[in-house]
C-alpha positions in Angstrom: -105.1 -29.0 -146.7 -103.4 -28.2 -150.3 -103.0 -30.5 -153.5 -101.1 -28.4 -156.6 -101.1 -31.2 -159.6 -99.5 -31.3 -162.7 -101.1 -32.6 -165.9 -98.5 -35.2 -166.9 -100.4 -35.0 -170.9 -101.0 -32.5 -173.1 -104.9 -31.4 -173.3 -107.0 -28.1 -172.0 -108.8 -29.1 -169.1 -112.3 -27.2 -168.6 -112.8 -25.0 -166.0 -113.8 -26.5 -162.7 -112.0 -29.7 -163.5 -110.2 -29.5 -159.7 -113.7 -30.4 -158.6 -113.7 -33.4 -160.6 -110.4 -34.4 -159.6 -111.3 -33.9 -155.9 -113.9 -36.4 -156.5 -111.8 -39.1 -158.4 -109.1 -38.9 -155.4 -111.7 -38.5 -152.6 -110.0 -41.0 -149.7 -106.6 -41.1 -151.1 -103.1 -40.7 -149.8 -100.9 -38.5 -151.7 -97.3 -37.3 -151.3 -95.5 -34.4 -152.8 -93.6 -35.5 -155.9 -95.4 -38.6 -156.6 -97.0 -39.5 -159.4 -101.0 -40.2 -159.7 -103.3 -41.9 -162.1 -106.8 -41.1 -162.4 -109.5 -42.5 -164.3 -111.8 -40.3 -166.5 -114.3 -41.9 -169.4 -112.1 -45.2 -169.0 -108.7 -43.3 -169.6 -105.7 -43.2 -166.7 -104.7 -39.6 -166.9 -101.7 -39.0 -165.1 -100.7 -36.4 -163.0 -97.7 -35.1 -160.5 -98.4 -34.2 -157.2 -96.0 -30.8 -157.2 -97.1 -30.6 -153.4 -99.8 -31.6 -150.7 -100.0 -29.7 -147.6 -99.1 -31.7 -145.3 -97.4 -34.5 -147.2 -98.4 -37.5 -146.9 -102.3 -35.8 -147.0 -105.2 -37.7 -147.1 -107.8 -36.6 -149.6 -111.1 -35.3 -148.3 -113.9 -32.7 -148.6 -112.1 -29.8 -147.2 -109.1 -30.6 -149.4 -108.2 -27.6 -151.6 -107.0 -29.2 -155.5 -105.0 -26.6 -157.5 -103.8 -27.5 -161.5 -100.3 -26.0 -162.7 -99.0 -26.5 -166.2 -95.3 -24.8 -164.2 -92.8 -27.0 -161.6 -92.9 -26.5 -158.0 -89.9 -27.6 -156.1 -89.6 -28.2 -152.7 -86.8 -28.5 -149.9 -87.6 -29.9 -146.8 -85.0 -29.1 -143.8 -84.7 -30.4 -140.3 -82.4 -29.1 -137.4 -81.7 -30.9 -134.2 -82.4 -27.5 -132.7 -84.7 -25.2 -132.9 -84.3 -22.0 -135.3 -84.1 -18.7 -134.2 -84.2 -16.6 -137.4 -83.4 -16.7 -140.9 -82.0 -14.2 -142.8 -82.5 -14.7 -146.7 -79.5 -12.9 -148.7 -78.5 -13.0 -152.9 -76.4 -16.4 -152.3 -78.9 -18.0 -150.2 -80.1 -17.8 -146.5 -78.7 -17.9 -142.8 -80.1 -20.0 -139.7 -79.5 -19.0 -136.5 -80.2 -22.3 -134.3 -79.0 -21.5 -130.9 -74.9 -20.3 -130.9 -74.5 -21.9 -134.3 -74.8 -20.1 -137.6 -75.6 -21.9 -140.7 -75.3 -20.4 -144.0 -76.8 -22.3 -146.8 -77.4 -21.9 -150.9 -80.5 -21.5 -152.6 -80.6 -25.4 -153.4 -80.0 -25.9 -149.9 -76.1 -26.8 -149.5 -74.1 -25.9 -147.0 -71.6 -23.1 -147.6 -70.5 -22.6 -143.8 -70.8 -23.3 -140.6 -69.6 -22.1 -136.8 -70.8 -21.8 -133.3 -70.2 -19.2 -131.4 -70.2 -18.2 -127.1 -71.9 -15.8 -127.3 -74.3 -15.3 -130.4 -75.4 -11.4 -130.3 -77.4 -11.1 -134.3 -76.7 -11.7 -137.7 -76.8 -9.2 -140.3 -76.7 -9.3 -144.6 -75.6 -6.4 -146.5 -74.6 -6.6 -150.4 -74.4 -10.5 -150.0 -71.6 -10.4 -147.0 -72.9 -11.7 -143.8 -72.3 -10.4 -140.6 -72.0 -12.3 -137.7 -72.1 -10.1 -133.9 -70.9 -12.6 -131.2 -68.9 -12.6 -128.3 -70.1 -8.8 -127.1 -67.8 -6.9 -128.8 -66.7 -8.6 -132.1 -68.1 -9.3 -135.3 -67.0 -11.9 -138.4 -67.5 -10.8 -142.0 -68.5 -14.4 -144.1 -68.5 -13.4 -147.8 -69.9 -16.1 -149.3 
């Protein structure tokens, strides 16, 4: 389990300060993207939760708190079908779920879609996707 927080105020914290902060949030529930207040010295610091593995996670001894001064995003994606493979490509990646083929950006939005018979492999070369289906033919998807 894996908090990375984000000083929401402008100070330099001293090293071993995720120690402290494990204690101040010992017992909470935090979600990715959220934001946190924690007491120090009578002061609410605040701070973004850039990500807890798993999310919501509940706070506890064997919970791992990282600091980051940089932005982590994060894309969460669910398919009513298992996924077979993903190929990652310059304009994004493929899923294979099944007989369908699923190409998608790099912020996550769908460029094209199509299901196939017979789905043989799927192959990337200089950002043109191939798609292998039906035994004996292939679609080129330039994206």
């Amino acid at each position: 389990m894996r908090v990375v927080m984000k000083p929401l105020f402008d100070a330099e914290l001293p090293p071993g300060f995720e120690e402290i902060l494990k204690d101040k949030l010992m017992g909470r529930e935090l979600r990715t993207g959220e934001e946190v207040e924690v007491e120090l010295l009578g002061k609410p610091l605040p701070f973004k939760v850039l990500l807890a593995e798993p999310s919501p996670l509940k706070v506890g001894r064997g919970t791992k708190i990282e600091l980051s001064r940089g932005d982590v995003e994060v894309l969460d994606f669910e398919f009513d079908e298992a996924v077979k493979e993903v190929v990652p490509f310059d304009g994004g990646f493929v899923v294979v779920l099944g007989r369908k083929v699923l190409i998608l950006n790099h912020t996550g939005q769908k460029i094209y879609s199509d299901e196939f018979e017979e789905l043989n492999g799927v192959r990337v070369s200089k950002g043109t996707v191939v798609i292998i289906h039906d035994g004996n033919k292939i679609r080129l998807v330039k994206p």
